[in-house]
C-alpha positions in Angstrom: -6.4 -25.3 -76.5 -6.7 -27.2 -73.4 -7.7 -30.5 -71.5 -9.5 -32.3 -69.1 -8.4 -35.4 -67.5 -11.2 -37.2 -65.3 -9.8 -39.6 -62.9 -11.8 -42.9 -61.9 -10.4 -44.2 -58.7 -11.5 -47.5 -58.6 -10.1 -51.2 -59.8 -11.3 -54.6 -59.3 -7.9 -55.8 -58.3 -4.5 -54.1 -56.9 -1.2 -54.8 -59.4 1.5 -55.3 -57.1 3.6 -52.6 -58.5 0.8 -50.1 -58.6 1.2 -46.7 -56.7 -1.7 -44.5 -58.6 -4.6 -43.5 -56.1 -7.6 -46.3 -56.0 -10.0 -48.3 -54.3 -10.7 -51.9 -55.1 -14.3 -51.3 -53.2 -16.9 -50.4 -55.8 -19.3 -49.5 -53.0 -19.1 -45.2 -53.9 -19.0 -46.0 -57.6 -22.2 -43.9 -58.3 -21.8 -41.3 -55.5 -18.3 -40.7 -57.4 -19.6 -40.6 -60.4 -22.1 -37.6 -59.6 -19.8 -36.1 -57.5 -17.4 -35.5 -60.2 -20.1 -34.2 -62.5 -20.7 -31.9 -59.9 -16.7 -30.9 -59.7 -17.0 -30.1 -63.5 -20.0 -27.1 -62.2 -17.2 -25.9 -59.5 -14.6 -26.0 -61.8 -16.4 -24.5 -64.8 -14.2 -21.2 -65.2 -11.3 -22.8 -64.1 -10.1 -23.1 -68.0 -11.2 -19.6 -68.2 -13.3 -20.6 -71.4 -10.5 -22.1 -73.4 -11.7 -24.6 -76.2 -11.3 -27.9 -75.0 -9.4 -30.2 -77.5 -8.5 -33.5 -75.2 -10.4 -35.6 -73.0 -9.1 -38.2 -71.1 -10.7 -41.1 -69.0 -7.6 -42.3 -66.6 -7.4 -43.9 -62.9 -7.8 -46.5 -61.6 -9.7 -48.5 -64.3 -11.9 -45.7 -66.5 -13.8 -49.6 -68.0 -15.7 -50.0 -64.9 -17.8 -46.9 -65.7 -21.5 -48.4 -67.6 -22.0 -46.6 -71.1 -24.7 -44.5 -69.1 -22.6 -43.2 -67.0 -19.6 -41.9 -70.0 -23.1 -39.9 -71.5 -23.5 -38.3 -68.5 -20.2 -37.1 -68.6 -19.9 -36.3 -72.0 -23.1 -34.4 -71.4 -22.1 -32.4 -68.7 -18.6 -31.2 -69.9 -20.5 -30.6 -73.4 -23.1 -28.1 -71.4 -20.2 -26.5 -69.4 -17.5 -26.3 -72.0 -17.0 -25.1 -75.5 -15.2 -28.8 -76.9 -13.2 -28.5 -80.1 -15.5 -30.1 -83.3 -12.9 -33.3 -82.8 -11.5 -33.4 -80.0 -9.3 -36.5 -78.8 -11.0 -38.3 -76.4 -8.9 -41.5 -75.1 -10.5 -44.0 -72.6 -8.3 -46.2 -70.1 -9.3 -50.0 -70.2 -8.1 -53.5 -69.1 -7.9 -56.2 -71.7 -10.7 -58.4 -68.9 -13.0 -55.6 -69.3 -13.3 -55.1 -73.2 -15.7 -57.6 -74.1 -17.2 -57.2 -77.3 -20.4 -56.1 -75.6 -17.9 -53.5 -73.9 -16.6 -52.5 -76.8 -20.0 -52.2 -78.4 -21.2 -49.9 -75.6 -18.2 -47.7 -76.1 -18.5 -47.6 -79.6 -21.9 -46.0 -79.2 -20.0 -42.9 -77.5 -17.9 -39.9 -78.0 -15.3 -41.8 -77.0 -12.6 -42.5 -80.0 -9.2 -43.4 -78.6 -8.6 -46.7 -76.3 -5.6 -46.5 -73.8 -5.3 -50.5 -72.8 -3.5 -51.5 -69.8 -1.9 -54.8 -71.7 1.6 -54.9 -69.7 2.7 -58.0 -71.4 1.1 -60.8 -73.3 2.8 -64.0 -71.2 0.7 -65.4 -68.3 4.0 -65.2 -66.1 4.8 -61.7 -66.6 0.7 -61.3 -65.6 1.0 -63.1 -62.4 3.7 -61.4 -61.5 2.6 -58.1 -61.5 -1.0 -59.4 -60.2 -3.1 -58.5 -63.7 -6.8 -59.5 -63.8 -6.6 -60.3 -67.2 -4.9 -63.4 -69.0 -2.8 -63.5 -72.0 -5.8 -64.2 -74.4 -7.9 -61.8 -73.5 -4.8 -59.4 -73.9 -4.5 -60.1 -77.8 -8.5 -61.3 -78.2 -9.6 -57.2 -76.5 -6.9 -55.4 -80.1 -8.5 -57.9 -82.1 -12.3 -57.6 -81.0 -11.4 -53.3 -81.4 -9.9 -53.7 -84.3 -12.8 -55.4 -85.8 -15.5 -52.6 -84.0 -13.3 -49.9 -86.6 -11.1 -48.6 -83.7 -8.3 -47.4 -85.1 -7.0 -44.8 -82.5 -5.5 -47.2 -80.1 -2.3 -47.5 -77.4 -1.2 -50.1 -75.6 1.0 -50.5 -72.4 3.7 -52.8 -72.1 6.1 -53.2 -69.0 9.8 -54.0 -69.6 12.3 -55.0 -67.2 10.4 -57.5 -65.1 12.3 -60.8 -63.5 9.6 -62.8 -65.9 10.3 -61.2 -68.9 13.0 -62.5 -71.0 14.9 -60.8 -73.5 13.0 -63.1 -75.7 9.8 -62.9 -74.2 10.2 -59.1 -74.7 11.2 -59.5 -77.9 7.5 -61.4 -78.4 5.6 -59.1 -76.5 6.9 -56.5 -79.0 6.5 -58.4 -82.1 2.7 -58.9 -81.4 2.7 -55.3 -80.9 4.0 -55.3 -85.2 1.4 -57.7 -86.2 -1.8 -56.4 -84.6 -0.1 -52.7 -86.7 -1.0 -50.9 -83.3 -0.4 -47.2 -84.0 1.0 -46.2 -80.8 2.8 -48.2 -77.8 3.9 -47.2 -74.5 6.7 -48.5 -72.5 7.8 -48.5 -69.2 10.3 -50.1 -67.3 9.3 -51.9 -63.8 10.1 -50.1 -60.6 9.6 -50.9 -56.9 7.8 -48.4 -55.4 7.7 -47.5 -52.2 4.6 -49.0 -49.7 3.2 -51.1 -52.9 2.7 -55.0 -52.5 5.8 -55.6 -54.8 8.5 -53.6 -53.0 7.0 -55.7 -49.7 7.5 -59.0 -51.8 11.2 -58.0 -52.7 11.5 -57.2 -49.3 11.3 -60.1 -47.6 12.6 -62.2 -50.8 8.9 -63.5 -52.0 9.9 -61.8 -55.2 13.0 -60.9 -57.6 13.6 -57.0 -57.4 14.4 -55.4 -61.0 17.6 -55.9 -62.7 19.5 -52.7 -63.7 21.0 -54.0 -66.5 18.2 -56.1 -68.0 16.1 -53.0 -68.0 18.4 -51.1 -69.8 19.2 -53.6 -72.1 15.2 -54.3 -72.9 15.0 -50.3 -73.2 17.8 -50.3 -76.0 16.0 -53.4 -77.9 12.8 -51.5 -77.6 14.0 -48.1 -79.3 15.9 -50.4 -82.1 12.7 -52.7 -82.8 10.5 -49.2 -82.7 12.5 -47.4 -85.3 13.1 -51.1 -87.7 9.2 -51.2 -87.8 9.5 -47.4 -88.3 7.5 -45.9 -85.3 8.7 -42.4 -84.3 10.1 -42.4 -80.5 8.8 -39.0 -79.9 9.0 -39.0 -75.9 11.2 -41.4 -74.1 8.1 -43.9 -73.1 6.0 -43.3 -76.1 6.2 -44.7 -80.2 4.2 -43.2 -82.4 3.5 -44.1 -86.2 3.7 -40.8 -88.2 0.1 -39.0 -87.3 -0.9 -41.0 -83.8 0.7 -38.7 -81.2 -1.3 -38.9 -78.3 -2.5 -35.0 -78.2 -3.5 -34.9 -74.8 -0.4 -36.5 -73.3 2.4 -34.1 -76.0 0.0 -30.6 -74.8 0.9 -32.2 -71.2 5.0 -32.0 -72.2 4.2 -28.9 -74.2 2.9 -26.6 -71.2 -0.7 -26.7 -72.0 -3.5 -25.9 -69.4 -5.8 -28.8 -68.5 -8.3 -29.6 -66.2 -8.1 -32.7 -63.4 -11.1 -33.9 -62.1 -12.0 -36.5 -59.0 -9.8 -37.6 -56.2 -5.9 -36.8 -56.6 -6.0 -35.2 -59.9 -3.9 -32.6 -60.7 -4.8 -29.2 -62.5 -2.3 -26.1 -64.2 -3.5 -23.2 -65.7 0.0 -21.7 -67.0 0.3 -19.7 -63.3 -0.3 -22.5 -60.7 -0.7 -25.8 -59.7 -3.7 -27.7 -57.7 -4.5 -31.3 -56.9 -7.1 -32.8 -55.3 -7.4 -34.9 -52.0 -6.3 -38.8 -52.5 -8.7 -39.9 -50.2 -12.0 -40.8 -51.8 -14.4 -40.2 -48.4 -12.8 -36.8 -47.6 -13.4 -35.9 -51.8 -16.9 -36.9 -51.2 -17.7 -34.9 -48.6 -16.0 -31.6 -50.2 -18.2 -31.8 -53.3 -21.0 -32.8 -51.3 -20.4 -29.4 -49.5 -20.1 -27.7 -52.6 -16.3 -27.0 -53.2 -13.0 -28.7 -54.1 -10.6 -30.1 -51.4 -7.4 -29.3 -53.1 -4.0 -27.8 -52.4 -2.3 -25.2 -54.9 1.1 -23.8 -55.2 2.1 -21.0 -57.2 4.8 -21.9 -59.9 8.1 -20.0 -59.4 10.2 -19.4 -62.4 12.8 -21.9 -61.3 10.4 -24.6 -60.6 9.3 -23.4 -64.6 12.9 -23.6 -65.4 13.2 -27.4 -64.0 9.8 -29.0 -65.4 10.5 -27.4 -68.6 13.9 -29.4 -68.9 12.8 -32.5 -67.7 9.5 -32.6 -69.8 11.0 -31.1 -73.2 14.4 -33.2 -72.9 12.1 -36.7 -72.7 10.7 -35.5 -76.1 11.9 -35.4 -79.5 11.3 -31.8 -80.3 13.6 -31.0 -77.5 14.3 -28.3 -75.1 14.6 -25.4 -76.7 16.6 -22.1 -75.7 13.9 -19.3 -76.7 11.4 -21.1 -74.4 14.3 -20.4 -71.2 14.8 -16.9 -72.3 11.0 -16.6 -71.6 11.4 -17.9 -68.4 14.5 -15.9 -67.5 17.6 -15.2 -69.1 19.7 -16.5 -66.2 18.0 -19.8 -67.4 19.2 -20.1 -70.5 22.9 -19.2 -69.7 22.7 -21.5 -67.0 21.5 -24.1 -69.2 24.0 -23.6 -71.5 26.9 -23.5 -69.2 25.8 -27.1 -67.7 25.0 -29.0 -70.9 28.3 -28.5 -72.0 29.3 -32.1 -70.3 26.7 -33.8 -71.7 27.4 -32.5 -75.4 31.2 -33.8 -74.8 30.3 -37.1 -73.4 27.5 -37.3 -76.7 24.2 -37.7 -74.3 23.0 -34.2 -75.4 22.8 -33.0 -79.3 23.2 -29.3 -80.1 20.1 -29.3 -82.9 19.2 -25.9 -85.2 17.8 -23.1 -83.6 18.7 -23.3 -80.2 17.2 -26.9 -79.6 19.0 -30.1 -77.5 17.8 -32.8 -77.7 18.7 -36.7 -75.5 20.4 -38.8 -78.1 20.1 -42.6 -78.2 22.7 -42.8 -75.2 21.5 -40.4 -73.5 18.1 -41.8 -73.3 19.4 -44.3 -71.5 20.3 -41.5 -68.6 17.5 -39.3 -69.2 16.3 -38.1 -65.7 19.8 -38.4 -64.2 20.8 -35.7 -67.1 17.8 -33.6 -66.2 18.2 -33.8 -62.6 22.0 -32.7 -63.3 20.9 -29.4 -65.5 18.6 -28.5 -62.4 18.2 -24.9 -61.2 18.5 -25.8 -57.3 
């Protein structure tokens, strides 16, 4: 089974904190449109006819594509792919854009997961990170979906900003647990380089993040999570038992997928490819009739690392068979450098070979990675 991930590179407005490829010009819109439908033709036997079982809309804000132009897509990954009899197919949306017309229009298409960029449900936190929707329309777009029988749907929520207070954060989650939203995603607030926000902290205009608030938020987040018993089955993601998000666990899992328009990436199990982030240049490549993308060829110690970052975020763990595969120089290095980690109770030694992060060591999850590297 495999994926495709379609990326739309456009927004109405930049979030200061935002560092994901976009335009906030929606002058190309149609030209990119095509010219991704035309990618999917170059790409066709990329995949090398595996059945497709996820689809995902992401960007940049996927809402800003008209219903006409999702059944274009749909049609043209339909005629060029054999698609699983229900696949998951999850669409990225802001809370301004999901009217009930919206919602309406999206109802009428393949489409059957939303993916909605709330961040936080206070009109200070929203300012802050310059969101062009309000705290209404945050709650009134679950409700209005909700209503329209969506029932596959994830939100976004942002922890760790200087405007969210322990008990703002503590709302924000709680209005997650009364709307019975089946799957949340969480991520803490960092300053990333060359975006608005790390400018503002910078030259003092804003607050940078607090260490110790963030991990503080992070630890009331897994204990309200498991309380309102959602399983926290990768270190940003809550789950109720059933609503994984498929196309984000094959991602950890080493699946193949597809990446389409500017600055996606691609993996077919060998190698790695990702095109241009530069929406002109992408434009001109497809107009010319192939992909401008880089590759590189995955060595078995670059394997080695991505497995133990991606496996050790998740809670089915890394497991030792899967670093035999890779090399069995992996596995007794891994073995020999988790030691620490086990003593200091960070790492769990599970059945049948598997470790897994536990609640502490969540808190130190890439450091931990980055320490079991193969360098």
């Amino acid at each position: 089974m495999a994926g495709i991930y379609i990326h739309i590179p456009f927004c109405k407005q930049a979030c200061h904190y935002c560092n994901f490829h976009f335009s906030t010009s929606l002058k190309y819109k149609s030209q990119m449109v095509n010219a991704i439908m035309a990618e999917i033709d170059i790409q066709r036997d990329y995949l090398k006819g595996e059945q497709i079982e996820t689809i995902y809309f992401g960007g940049g804000t996927p809402s800003l594509l008209s219903k006409e132009d999702l059944d274009l897509f749909f049609e043209k990954i339909y005629a060029v792919h054999t698609v699983s009899e229900n696949p998951e197919i999850t669409f990225e949306a802001n809370p301004d854009d999901l009217t009930l017309e919206k919602l309406r229009e999206l109802k009428q298409t393949r489409i059957n997961r939303l993916s909605i960029g709330i961040q936080s449900f206070s009109e200070e936190d929203l300012q802050y990170m310059n969101r062009a929707h309000n705290a209404k329309e945050a709650e009134n777009c679950i409700r209005f979906a909700q209503d329209l029988g969506f029932e596959n749907l994830t939100i976004d929520l942002i922890y760790g900003s200087p405007t969210t207070s322990d008990l703002q954060w503590e709302t924000n989650l709680q209005t997650v647990f009364d709307h019975q939203i089946p799957h949340i995603s969480c991520y803490c607030l960092t300053i990333e380089p060359k975006t608005a926000l790390a400018h503002f902290v910078k030259v003092g205009k804003a607050k940078p993040v607090d260490e110790h608030q963030s991990a503080r938020q992070f630890e009331m987040l897994i204990h309200a999570m498991k309380r309102n018993e959602y399983e926290h089955y990768e270190i940003s993601n809550f789950a109720k038992e059933g609503w994984y998000s498929k196309h984000n666990s094959n991602y950890w899992k080493g699946a193949k997928y597809l990446g389409l328009g500017p600055s996606a990436h691609s993996f077919d199990g060998e190698s790695r490819q990702w095109n241009i982030a530069n929406n002109a240049q992408y434009l001109k490549a497809i107009q010319n009739g192939f992909s401008s993308f880089e590759k590189e060829i995955i060595s078995p110690e670059t394997r080695y690392n991505e497995y133990v970052m991606t496996s050790l975020r998740t809670s089915w763990g890394c497991d030792l068979n899967e670093l035999k595969k890779i090399g069995g120089e992996f596995e007794k290095f891994f073995l020999k450098n988790v030691i620490p980690f086990i003593t200091n109770e960070l790492v769990e030694e599970k059945r049948n070979r598997i470790y897994i992060l536990t609640e502490k060591g969540k808190l130190l999850a890439d450091n931990i990675a980055m320490e079991l590297f193969w360098e």
